[in-house]
C-alpha positions as CSV (number, residue, x, y, z in Angstrom):
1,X,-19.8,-146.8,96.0
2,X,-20.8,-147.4,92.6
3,X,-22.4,-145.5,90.0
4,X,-24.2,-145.7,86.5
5,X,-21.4,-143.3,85.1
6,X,-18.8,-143.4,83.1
7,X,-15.6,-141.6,82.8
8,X,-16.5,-139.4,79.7
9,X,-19.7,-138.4,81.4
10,X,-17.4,-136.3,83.9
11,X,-14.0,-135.6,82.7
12,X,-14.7,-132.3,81.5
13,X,-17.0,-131.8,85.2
14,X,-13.9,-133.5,87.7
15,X,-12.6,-130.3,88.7
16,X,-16.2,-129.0,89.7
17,X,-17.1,-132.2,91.4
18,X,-13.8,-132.1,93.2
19,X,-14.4,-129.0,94.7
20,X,-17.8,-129.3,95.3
21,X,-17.1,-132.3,97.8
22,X,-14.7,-130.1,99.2
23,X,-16.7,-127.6,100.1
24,X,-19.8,-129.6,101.2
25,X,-17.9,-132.4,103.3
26,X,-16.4,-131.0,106.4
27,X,-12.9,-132.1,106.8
28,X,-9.4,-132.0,108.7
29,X,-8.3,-131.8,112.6
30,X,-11.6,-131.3,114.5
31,X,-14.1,-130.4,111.8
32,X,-17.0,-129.8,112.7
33,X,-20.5,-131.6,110.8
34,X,-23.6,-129.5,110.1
35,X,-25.4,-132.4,112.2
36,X,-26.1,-131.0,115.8
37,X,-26.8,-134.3,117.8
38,X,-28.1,-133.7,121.5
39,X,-26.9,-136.2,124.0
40,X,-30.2,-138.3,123.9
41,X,-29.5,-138.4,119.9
42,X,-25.8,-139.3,119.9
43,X,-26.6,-142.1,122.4
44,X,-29.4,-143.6,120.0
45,X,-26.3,-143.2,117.1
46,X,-24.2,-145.2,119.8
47,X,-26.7,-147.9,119.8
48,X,-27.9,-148.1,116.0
49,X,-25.3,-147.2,114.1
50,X,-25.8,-146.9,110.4
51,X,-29.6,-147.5,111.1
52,X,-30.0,-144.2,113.2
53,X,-28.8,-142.3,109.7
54,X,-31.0,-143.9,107.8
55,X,-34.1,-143.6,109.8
56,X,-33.5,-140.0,109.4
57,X,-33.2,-139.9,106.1
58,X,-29.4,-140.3,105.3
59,X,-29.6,-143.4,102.8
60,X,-32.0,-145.8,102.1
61,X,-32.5,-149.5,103.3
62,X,-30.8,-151.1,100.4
63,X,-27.1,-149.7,102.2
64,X,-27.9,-151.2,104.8
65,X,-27.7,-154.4,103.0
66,X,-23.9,-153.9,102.0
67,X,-23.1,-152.8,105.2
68,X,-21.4,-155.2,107.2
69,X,-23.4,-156.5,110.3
70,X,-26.2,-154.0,108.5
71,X,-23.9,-151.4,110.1
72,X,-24.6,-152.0,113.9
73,X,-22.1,-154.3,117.0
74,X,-24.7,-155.4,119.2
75,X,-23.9,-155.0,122.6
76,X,-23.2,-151.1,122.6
77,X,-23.3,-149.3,125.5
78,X,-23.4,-145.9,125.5
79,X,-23.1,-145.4,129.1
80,X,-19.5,-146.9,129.7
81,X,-18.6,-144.1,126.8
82,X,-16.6,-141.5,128.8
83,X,-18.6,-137.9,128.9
84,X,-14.8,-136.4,127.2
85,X,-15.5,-139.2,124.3
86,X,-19.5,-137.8,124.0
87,X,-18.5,-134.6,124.1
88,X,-16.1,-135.1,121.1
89,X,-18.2,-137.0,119.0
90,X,-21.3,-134.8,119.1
91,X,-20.7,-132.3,116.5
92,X,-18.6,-134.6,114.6
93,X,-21.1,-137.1,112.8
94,X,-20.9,-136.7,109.4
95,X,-17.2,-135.3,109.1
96,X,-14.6,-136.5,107.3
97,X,-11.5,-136.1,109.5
98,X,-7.8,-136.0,109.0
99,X,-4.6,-138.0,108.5
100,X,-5.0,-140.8,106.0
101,X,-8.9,-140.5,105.9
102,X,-10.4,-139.4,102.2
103,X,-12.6,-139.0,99.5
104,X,-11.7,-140.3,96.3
105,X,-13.5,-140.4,92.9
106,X,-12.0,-143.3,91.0
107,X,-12.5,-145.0,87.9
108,X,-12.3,-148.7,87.4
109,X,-9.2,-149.0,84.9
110,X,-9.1,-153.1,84.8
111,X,-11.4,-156.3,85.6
112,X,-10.0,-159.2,86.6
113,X,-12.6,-161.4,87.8
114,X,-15.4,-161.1,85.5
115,X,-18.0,-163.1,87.5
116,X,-17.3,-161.4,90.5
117,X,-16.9,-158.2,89.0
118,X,-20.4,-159.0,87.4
119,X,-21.7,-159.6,90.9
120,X,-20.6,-156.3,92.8
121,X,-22.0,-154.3,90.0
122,X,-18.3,-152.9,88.2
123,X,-17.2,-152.2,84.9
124,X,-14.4,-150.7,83.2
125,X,-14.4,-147.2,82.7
126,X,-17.4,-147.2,85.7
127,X,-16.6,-143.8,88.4
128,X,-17.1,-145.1,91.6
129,X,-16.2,-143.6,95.2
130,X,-13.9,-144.6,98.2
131,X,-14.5,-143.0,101.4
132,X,-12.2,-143.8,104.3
133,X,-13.5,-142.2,107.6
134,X,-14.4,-144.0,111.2
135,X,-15.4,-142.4,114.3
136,X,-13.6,-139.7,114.7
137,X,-12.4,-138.2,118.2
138,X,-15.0,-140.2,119.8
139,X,-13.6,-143.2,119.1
140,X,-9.9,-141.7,119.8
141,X,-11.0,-140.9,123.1
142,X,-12.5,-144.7,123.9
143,X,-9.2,-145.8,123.2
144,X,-7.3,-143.5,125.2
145,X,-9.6,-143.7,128.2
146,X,-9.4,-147.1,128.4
147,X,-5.5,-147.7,127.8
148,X,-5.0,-145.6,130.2
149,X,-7.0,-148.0,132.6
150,X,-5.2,-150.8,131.4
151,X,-1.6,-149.6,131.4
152,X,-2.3,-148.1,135.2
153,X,-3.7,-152.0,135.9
154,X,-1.2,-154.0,133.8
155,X,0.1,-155.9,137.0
156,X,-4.0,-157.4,137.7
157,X,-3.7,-159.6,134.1
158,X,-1.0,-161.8,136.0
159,X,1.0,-161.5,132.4
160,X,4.3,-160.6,132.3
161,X,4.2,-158.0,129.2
162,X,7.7,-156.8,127.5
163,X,6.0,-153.4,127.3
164,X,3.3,-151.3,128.5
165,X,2.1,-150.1,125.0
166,X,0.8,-154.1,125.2
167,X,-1.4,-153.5,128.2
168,X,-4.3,-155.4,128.0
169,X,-7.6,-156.7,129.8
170,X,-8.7,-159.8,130.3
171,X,-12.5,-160.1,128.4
172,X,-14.1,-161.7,131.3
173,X,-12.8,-159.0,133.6
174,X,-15.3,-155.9,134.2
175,X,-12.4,-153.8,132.3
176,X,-12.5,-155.8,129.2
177,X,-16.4,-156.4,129.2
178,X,-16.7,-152.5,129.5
179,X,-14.5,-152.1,126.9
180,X,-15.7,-153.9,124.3
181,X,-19.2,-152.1,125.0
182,X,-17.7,-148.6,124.3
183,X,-15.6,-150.0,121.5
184,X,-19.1,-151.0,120.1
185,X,-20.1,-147.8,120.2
186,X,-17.2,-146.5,118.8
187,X,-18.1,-148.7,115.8
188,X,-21.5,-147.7,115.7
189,X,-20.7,-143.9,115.6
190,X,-18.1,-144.7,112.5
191,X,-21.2,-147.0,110.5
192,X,-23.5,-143.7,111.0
193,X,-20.4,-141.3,110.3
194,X,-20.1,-143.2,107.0
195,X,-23.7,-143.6,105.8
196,X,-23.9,-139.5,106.3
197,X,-20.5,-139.1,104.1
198,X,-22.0,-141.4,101.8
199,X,-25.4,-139.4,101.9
200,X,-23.1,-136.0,101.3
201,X,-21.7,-137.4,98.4
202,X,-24.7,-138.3,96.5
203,X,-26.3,-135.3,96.7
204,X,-23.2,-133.4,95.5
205,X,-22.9,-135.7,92.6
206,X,-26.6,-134.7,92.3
207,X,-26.5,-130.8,91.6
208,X,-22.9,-130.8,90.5
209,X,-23.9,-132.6,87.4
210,X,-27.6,-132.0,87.2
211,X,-28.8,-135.5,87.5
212,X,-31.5,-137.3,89.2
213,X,-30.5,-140.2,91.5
214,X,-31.9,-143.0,89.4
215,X,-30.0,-141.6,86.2
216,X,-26.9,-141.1,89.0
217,X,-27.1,-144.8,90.4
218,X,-24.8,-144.4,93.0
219,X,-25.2,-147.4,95.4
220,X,-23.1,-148.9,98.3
221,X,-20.8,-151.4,97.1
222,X,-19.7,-152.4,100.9
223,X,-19.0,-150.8,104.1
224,X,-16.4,-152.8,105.6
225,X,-14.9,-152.1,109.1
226,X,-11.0,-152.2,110.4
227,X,-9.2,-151.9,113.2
228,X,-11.5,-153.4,115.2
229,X,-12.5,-156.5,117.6
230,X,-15.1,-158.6,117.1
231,X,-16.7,-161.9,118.6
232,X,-17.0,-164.3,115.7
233,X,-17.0,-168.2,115.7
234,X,-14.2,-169.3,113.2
235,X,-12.7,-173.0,112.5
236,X,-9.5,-173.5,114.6
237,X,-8.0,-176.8,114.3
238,X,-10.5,-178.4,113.1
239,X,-13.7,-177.4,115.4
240,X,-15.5,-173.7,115.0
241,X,-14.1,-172.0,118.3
242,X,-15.9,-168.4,119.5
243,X,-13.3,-166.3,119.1
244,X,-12.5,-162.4,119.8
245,X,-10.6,-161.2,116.5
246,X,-8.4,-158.1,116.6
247,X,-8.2,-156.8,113.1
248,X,-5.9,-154.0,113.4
249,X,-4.6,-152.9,109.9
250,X,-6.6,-155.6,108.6
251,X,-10.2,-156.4,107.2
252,X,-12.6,-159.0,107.1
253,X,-12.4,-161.3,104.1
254,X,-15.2,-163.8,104.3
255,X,-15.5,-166.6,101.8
256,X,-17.9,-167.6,99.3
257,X,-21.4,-169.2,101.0
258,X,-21.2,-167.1,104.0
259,X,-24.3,-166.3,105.9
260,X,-23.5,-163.1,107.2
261,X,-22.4,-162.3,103.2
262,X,-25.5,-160.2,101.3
263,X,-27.4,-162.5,99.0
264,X,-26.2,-161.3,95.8
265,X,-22.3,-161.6,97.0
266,X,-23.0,-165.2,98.4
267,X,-21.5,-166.8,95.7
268,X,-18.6,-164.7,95.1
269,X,-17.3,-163.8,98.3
270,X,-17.2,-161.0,100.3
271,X,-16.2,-157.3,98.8
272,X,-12.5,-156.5,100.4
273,X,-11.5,-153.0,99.8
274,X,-7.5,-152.0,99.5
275,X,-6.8,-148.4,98.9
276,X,-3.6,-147.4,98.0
277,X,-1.8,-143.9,98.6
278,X,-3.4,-140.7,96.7
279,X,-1.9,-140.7,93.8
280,X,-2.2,-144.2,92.9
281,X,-6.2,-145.4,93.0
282,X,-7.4,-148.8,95.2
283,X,-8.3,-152.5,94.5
284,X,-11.4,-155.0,94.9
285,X,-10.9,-158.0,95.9
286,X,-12.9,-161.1,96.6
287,X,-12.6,-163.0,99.9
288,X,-11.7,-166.4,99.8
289,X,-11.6,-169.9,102.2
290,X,-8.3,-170.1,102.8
291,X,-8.5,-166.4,104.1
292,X,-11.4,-168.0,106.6
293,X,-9.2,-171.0,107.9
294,X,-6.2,-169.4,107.7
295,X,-6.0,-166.1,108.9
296,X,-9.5,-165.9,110.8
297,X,-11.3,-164.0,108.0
298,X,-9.0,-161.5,107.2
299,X,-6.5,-159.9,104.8
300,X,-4.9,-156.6,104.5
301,X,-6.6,-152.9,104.7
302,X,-4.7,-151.4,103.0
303,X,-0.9,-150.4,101.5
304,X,1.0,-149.6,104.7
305,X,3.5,-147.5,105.2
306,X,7.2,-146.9,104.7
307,X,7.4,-143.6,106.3
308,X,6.5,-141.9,109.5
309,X,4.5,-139.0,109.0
310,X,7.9,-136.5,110.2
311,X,10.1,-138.0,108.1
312,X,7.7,-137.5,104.9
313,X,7.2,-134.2,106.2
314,X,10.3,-133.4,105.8
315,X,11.0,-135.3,102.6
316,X,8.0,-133.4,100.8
317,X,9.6,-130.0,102.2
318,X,9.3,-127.4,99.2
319,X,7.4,-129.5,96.8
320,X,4.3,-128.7,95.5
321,X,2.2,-131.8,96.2
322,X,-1.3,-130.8,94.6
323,X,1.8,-130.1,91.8
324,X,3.0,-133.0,91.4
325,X,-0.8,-134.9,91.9
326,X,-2.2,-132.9,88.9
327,X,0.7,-134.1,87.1
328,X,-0.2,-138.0,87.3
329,X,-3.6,-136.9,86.7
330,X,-5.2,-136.8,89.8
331,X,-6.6,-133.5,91.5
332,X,-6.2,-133.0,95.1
333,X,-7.6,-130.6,97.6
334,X,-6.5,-130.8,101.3
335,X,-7.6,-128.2,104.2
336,X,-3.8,-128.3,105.2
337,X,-0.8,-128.8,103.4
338,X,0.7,-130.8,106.6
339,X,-1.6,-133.7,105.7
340,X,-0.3,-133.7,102.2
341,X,3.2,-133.6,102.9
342,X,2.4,-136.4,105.2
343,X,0.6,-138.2,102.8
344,X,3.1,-138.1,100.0
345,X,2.6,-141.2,97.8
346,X,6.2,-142.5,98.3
347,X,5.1,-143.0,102.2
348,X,3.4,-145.7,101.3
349,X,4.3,-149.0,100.2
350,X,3.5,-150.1,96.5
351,X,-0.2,-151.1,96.3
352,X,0.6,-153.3,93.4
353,X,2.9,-155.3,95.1
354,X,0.6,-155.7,98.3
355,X,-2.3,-156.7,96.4
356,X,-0.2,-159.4,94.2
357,X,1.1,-160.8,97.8
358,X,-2.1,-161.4,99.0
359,X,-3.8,-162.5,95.9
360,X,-1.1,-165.4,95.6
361,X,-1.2,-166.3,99.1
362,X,-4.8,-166.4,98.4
363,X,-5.7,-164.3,101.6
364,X,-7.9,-162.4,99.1
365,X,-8.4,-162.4,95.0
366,X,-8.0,-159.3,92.8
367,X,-11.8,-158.4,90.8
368,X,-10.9,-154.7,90.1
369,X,-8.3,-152.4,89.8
370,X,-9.6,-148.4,90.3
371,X,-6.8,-145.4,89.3
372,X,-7.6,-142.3,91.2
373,X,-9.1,-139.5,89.7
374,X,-9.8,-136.5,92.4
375,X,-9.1,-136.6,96.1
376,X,-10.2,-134.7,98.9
377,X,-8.5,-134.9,102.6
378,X,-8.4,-133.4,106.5
């Protein structure tokens, strides 16, 4: 998200805003939202997605417009959704979760793409914020029910598979089809999870600093989706071929021209979002036509990894994380420490580098660089 301010309008207000969010955006291991859903309502979330949020008042049309697929996977159906899954996700919408999921208040530090910058609405010194959610244990559980169908019918796919973590399902079979539904859902329910985070954090920006929301301006940059699979039709070999894409780790990075790109970002390319660790701030990036013939639409989603989340437990043992953030300049608040030991900026690989591998490959091109300012996590 974007805003009209600029980082002198809140340096001496960061701390306040920091824990503001903190305290009004439920977060960590099973948080719970102040959103009661009853099962009719979390079914109509299940099928509409970002638009069931705004219909009820959590954002306005125009975020829909930013939204990829306006926020909705057709084909959702919430009754192959396990009643474990609904029960999970009921109380959940609007939460922020745990693990590598955040809130961060950035500030746009360098421009490298003028026009394109122009076009998504950045500037330097411009605060804008990254929120990285999904759908929460409802979407967990979709994935566990149905690998547990698959592994327990591996031998039915007539593949032989080197192991069982690759069990799989055919998408013409009824376990596949079935699947795909629920995953839709699952997608759905993370669209509508996002638009309420989004909704949170506007109006906390709103009576932390006193502002109305045209003078505030926040507005949705993009909502972009990962780990996901979708049904697009992408050139292959020289023909467009209807395709299922698995993006796992990945994002979509459609190219200047695109139909299914918002008007204004037509001509530019589609917004791709890289955050880096918490310490260190994200990218924006434009994408390109050799990410769309290449690589299906899609480039990185984000840093990766270069530790498991026990061994930088243990490396961050007797340190002082919110320490050591406040030292680079960025302040952190966390419900536990646990996630911040295993979120430890050195766990992750060096965003700079990423970025530069897939700017040059040209998966993706660099418009903005954003340094981190305050972070709040599970």
């Amino acid at each position: 998200m974007t805003t009209c301010l600029q980082l002198e309008d809140i340096r001496d207000r960061l701390g306040d805003l920091v824990t503001t969010l903190f305290q009004h955006i439920p977060s960590g291991v099973g948080s719970r939202g102040n959103l009661k859903l009853s099962a009719k309502e979390e079914k109509q979330v299940l099928g509409e997605g970002s638009a069931w949020a705004v219909r009820h008042g959590y954002g306005t049309q125009a975020d829909l417009e930013t939204t990829e697929d306006r926020g909705v996977m057709a084909g959702a159906d919430p009754d192959k959704v396990s009643d474990r899954a609904l029960e999970r996700g009921r109380d959940q919408l609007g939460t922020l979760g745990s693990g590598n999921h955040f809130l961060e208040i950035e500030v746009v530090s360098e421009i490298y793409d003028g026009t394109a910058a122009e076009a998504f609405g950045l500037e330097a010194g411009q605060i804008c914020v990254l929120i990285h959610s999904g759908s929460r244990g409802l979407g967990y559980q979709v994935c566990d029910d149905y690998l547990a169908q698959m592994v327990k019918h591996v031998h039915e796919i007539g593949i032989p598979l080197p192991d069982r973590q690759l069990a799989c399902a055919r998408l013409t079979s009824d376990r596949g089809r079935d699947y795909l539904t629920a995953m839709a859902c699952a997608a759905n329910y993370a669209w509508a999870n996002r638009q309420l985070l989004m909704h949170l954090t506007r109006e906390t920006f709103e009576k932390t600093l006193g502002m109305n929301p045209r003078d505030l301006g926040m507005r949705l940059l993009y909502d972009v989706c990962h780990n996901i699979a979708k049904i697009e039709t992408l050139p292959l070999e020289g023909k467009n071929v209807r395709l299922c894409v698995h993006r796992k780790g990945a994002t979509r990075a459609f190219p200047p021209g695109h139909p299914a790109l918002p008007a204004a970002y037509r001509k530019v390319g589609q917004p791709v979002l890289i955050p880096g660790d918490m310490g260190t701030g994200s990218y924006i990036l434009a994408g390109t036509e050799r990410a769309y013939t290449e690589t299906f639409g899609s480039t990185c989603h984000g840093a990766g990894r270069v530790m498991s989340r026990t061994r930088a437990t243990k490396a961050s043992r007797g340190r002082s994380i919110p320490r050591e953030m406040a030292a680079r300049g960025v302040i952190v608040m966390a419900s536990g420490r646990r996630t911040l030991q295993e979120e430890i900026p050195e766990a992750y690989k060096d965003l700079d580098d990423v970025v530069e591998v897939v700017h040059r490959a040209g998966l993706s091109t660099k418009v903005a660089r954003l340094r981190a300012l305050g972070c709040i996590k599970g």
